[in-house]
C-alpha positions in Angstrom: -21.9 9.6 -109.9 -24.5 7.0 -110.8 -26.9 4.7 -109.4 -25.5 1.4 -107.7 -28.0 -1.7 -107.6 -26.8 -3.7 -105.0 -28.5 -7.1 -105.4 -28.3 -10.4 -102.8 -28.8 -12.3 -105.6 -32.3 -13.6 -104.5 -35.5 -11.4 -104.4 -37.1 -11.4 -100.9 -40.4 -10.1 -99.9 -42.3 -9.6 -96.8 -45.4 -10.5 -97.8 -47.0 -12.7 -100.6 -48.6 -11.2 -103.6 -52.0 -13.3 -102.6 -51.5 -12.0 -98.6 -51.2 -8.3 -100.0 -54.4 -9.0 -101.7 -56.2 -10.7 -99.1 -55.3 -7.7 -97.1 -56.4 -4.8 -99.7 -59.8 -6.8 -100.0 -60.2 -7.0 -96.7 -59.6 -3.4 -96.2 -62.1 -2.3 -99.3 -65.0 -5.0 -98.0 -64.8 -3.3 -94.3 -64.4 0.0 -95.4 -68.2 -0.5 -97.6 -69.7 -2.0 -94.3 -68.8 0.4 -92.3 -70.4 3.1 -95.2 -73.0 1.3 -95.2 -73.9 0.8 -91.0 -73.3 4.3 -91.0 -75.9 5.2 -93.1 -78.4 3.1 -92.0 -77.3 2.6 -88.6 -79.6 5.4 -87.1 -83.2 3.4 -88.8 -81.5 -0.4 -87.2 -81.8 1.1 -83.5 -83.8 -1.8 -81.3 -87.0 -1.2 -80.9 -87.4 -3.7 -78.2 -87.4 -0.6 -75.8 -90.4 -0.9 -73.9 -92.1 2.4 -75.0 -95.6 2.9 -75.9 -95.7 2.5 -80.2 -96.7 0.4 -82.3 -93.3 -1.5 -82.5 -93.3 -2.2 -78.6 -93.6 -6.0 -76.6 -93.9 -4.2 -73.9 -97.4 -4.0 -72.1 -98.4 -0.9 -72.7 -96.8 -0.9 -76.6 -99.1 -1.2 -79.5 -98.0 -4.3 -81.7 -100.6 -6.8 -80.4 -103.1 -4.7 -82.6 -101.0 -4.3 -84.9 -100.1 -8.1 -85.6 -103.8 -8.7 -84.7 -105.1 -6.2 -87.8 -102.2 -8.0 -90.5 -104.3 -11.3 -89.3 -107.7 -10.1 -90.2 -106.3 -8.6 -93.6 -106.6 -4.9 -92.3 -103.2 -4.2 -94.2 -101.2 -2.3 -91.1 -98.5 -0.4 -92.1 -96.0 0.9 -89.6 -95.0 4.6 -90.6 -91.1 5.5 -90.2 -91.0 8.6 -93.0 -93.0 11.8 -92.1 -93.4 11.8 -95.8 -95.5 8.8 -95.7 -97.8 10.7 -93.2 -100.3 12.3 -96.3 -102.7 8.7 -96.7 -106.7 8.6 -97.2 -106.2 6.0 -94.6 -106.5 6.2 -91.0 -103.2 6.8 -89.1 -102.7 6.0 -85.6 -100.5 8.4 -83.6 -99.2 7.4 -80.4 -96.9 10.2 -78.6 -95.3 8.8 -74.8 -94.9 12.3 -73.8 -97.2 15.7 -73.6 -94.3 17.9 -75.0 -94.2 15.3 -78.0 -93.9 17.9 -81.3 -96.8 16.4 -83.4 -97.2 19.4 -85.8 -95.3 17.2 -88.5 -97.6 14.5 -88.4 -100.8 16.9 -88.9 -99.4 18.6 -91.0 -102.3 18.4 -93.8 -104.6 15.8 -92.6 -107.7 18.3 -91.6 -109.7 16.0 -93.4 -108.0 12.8 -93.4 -109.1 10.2 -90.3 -106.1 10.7 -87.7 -106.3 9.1 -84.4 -104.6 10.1 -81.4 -103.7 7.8 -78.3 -102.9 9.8 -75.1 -99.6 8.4 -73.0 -101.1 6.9 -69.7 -98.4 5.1 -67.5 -95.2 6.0 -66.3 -92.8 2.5 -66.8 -89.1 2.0 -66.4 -87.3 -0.7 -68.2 -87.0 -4.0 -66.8 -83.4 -5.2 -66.7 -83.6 -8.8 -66.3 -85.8 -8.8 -69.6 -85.3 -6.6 -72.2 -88.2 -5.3 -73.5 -90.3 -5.2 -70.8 -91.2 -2.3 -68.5 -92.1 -2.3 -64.8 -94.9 0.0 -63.8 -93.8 3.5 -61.7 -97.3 4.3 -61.4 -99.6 7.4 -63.8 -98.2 9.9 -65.4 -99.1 13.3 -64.1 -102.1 14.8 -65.5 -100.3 17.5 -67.1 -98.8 15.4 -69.6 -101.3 13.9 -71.5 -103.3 17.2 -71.8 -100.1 18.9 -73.5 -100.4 16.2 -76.2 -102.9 18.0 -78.0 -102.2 21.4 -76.8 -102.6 24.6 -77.1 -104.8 24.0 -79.8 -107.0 21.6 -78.2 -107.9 21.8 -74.5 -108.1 18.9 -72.7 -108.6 18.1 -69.1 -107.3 14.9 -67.7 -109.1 12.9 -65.3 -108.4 9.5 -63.6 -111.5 7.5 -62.0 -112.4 4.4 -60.3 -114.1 2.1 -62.7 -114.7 -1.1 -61.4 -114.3 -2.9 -64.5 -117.7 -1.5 -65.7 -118.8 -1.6 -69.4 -118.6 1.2 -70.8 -121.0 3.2 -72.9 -121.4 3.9 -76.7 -122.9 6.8 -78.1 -122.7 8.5 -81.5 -124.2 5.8 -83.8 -121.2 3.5 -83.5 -121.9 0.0 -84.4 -123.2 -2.5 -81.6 -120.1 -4.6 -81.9 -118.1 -1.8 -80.1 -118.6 -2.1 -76.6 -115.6 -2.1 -74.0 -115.1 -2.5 -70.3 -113.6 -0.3 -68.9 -110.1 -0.3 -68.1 -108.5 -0.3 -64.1 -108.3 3.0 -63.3 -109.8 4.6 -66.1 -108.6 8.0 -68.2 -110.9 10.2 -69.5 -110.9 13.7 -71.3 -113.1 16.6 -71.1 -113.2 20.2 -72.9 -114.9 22.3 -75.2 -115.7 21.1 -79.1 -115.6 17.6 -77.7 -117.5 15.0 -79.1 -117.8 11.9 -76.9 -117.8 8.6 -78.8 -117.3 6.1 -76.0 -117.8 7.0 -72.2 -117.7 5.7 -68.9 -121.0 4.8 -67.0 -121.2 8.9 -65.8 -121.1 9.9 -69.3 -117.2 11.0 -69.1 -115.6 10.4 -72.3 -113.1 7.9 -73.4 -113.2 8.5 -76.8 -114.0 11.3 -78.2 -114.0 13.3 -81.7 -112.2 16.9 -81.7 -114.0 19.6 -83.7 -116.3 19.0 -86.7 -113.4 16.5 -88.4 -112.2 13.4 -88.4 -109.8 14.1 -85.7 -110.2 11.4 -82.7 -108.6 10.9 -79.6 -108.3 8.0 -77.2 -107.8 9.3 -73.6 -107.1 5.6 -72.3 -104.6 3.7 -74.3 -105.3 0.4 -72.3 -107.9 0.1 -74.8 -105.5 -0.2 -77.1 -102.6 -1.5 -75.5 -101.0 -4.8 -75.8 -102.5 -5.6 -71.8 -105.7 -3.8 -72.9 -106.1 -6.5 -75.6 -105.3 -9.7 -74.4 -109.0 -10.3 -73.8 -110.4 -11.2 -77.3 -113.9 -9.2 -76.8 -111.6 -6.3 -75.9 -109.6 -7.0 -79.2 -113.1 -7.1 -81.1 -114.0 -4.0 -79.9 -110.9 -2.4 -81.1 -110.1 -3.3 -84.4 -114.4 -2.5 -85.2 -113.4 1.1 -83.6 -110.6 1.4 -85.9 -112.5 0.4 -89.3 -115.4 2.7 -88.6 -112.7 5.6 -88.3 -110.9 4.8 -91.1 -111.9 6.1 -94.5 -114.6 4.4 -96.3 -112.1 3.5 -99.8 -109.3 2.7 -96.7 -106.8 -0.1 -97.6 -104.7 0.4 -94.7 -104.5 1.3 -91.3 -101.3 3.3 -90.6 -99.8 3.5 -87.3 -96.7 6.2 -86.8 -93.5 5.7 -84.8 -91.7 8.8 -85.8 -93.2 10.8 -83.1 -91.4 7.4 -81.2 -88.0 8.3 -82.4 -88.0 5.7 -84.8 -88.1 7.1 -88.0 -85.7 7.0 -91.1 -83.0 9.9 -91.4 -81.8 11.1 -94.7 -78.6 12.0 -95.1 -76.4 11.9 -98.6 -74.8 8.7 -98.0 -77.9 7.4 -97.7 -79.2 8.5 -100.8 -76.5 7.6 -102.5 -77.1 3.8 -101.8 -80.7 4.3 -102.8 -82.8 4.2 -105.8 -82.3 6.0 -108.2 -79.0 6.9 -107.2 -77.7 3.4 -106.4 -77.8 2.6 -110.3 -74.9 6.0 -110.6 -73.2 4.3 -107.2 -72.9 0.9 -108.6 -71.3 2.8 -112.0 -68.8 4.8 -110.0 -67.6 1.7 -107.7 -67.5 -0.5 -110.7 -65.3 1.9 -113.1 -63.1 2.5 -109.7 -63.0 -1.4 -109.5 -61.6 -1.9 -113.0 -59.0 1.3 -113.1 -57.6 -0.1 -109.8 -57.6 -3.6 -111.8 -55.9 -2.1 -115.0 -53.3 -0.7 -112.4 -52.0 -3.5 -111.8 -50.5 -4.9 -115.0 -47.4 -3.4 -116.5 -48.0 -1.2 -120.1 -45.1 -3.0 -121.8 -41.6 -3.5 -120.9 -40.0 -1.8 -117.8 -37.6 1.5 -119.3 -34.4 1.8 -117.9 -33.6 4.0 -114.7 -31.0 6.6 -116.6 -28.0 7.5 -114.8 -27.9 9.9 -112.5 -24.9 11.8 -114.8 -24.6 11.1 -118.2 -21.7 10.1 -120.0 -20.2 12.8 -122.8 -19.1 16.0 -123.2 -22.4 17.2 -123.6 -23.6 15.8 -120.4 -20.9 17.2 -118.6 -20.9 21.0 -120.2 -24.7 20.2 -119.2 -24.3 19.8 -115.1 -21.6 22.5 -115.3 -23.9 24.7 -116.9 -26.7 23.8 -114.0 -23.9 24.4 -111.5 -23.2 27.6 -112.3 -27.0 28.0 -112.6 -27.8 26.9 -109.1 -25.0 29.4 -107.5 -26.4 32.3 -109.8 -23.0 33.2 -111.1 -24.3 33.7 -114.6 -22.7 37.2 -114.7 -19.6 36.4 -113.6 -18.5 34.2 -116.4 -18.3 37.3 -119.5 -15.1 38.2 -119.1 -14.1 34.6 -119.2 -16.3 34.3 -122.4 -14.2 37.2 -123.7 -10.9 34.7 -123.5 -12.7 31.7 -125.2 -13.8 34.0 -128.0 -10.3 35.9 -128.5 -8.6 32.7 -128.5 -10.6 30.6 -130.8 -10.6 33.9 -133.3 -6.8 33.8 -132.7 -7.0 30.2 -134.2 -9.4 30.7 -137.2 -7.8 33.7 -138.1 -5.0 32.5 -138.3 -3.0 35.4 -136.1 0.3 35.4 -135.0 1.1 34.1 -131.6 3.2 37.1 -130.9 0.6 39.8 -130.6 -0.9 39.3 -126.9 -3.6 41.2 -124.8 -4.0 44.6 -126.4 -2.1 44.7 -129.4 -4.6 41.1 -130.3 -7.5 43.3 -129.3 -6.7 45.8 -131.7 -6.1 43.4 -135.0 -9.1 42.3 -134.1 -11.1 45.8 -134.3 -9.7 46.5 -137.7 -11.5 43.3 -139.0 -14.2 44.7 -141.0 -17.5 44.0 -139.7 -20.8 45.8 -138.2 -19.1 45.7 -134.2 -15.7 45.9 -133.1 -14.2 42.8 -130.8 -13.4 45.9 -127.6 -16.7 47.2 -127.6 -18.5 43.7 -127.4 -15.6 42.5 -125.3 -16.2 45.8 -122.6 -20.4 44.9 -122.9 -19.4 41.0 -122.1 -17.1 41.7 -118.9 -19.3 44.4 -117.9 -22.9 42.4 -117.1 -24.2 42.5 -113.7 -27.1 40.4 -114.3 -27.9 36.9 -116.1 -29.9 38.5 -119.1 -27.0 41.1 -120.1 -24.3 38.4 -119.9 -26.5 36.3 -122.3 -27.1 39.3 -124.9 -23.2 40.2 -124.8 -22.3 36.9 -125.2 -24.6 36.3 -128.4 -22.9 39.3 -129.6 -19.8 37.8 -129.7 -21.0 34.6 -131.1 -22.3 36.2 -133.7 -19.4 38.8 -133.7 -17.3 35.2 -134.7 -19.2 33.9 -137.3 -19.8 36.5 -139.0 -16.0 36.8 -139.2 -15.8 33.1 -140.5 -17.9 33.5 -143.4 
């Protein structure tokens, strides 16, 4: 049998070479994107959530002072890798709740300035605009004292100011002075060092142990509401400078104890530095083998037929025949007729001597094996390999005769 082309006579094609290619580019482009978002998509989350950190609109975030300190050339830098967390310079930590893990971000900064900013308020989000919060009222006490805890504790208290000033102490410079915020949060415990405190000596901020560890125990003083009166403001950005270290060039304020710092994951790397320079290779050498795929390496060879012409072709499939049945074993004593009758024709024997008495004019032919005993080996073979060695024999046994 052989292969049949059947042919319309005109070549018909769903789809255009150029739409197939549109199509496979499409395909490639999205498939990068989507790589891409999903590497990155955990560090694009909105920050516009209304939290207290230094990426928040919200009232009680943190990016008025923030944007306030980049306009007085105080360098702010907002802190998403807890790599980033070593500096000289004075980093601002503001956790929104007490069972905040903040081991990670003091990890190694005994004597580096570090400023904490206790969590205050307890808001919800505003739904007819995002990034705002409505108020729910305080938080308990018990939260903001777990901020710091166990290692340091703190007692929360909550008082009545009255919009009083409140009072320096501690050799701060003159230009910090505050009033007091409505109601007021203040800390107390042992090892503290008050800094600022209310008009009964209650402290607002404070230093922790013989370090540069500070605390704020009211964040309105920091807070985007908190600032929006400018002597307020003036007060807060002088309190930050005299914490901050005396060669400072920043002042670094931390949003991964916010959730918003960068994960690493492979991918990611991957589309980095110095690893982007090895992804750019790899795309581009995938780029030009799929190119090179496309063109043809010289002129189309001809499908061959599925049987051959030719004796040799046919002997050929017969031979797999037999193959594929496994009947191999079976053919010796047929074997044994081929090879008496083509010695009967070389030989040049009578036609009259059949079976037997042609068996025995061939024995007495002188050679190393007589034609019976090869001839009882050949029809004898249970298995493929002893058919093949008895029938060698007797091809041999032949030629050997010939010459």
């Amino acid at each position: 049998m052989s292969d049949i082309a059947i042919s319309t006579g005109q070549s018909e094609s769903n789809f255009r070479t150029r739409t197939v290619v549109l199509i496979l580019a499409i395909g490639v482009l999205g498939f990068i994107g989507m790589l891409v978002l999903g590497a990155y998509a955990p560090d694009m989350r909105s920050d516009r959530n209304g939290g207290a950190h230094a990426l928040s609109n919200a009232a009680v975030g943190y990016s008025g002072i923030v944007r306030l300190a980049q306009a007085t050339g105080r360098n702010p830098q907002i802190i998403r890798d807890r790599h980033m967390l070593g500096s000289e310079d004075l980093l601002v930590l503001t956790p929104e709740q007490g069972a905040t893990d903040i081991s990670p971000a003091l990890l190694g900064r005994s004597a580096k300035p570090t400023l904490f900013v206790l969590p205050k308020w307890d808001t919800d989000a505003d739904p007819a605009h995002p990034g705002w919060v409505r108020y729910q009222g305080l938080k308990l006490a018990l939260d903001p004292e777990g901020v710091l805890a166990p290692a340091w504790k703190l007692k929360v208290y909550r008082h009545a100011s009255g919009g009083r000033p409140l009072i320096t102490t501690g050799g701060l410079p003159p230009e910090i002075h505050f009033t007091a915020p409505r109601p007021i949060q203040t800390i107390a415990g042992p090892t503290i060092h008050a800094l600022v405190t209310d008009d009964e000596g209650r402290a607002v901020v404070a230093r922790l142990g013989n370090g540069p560890l500070y605390v704020i125990a009211d964040p309105d003083l920091l807070s985007n509401q908190g600032i929006s009166d400018v002597h307020q403001a003036a007060a807060t950005l002088a309190l930050l400078d005299w914490m901050n270290a005396n060669d400072a060039t920043a002042i670094n304020f931390d949003v991964t104890l916010n959730g918003f710092g960068q994960s690493q994951s492979p991918l990611k790397l991957a589309l980095e530095p110095p690893f982007l320079a090895m992804t750019l290779a790899i795309a581009a050498a995938v780029l030009l083998a799929a190119w090179q795929a496309t063109a043809r390496f010289g002129s189309p060879r001809r499908r061959e037929r599925a049987i051959a012409f030719g004796k040799a072709a046919l002997i050929d499939n017969t031979a797999a025949l037999v193959r594929k049945a496994g009947r191999q074993a079976m053919l010796g004593s047929r074997y044994v007729d081929v090879i008496r009758d083509r010695a009967a024709v070389v030989f040049g024997i009578s036609t009259r001597l059949r079976d037997g008495a042609l068996d025995t004019y061939l024995d007495q032919l002188e050679g190393r094996a007589r034609f019976t005993q090869l001839a009882e080996a050949a029809m004898s073979a249970r298995d493929r390999h002893s058919a093949l060695l008895a029938a060698q024999a007797l091809h041999r046994w032949l030629w050997e005769k010939r010459t």
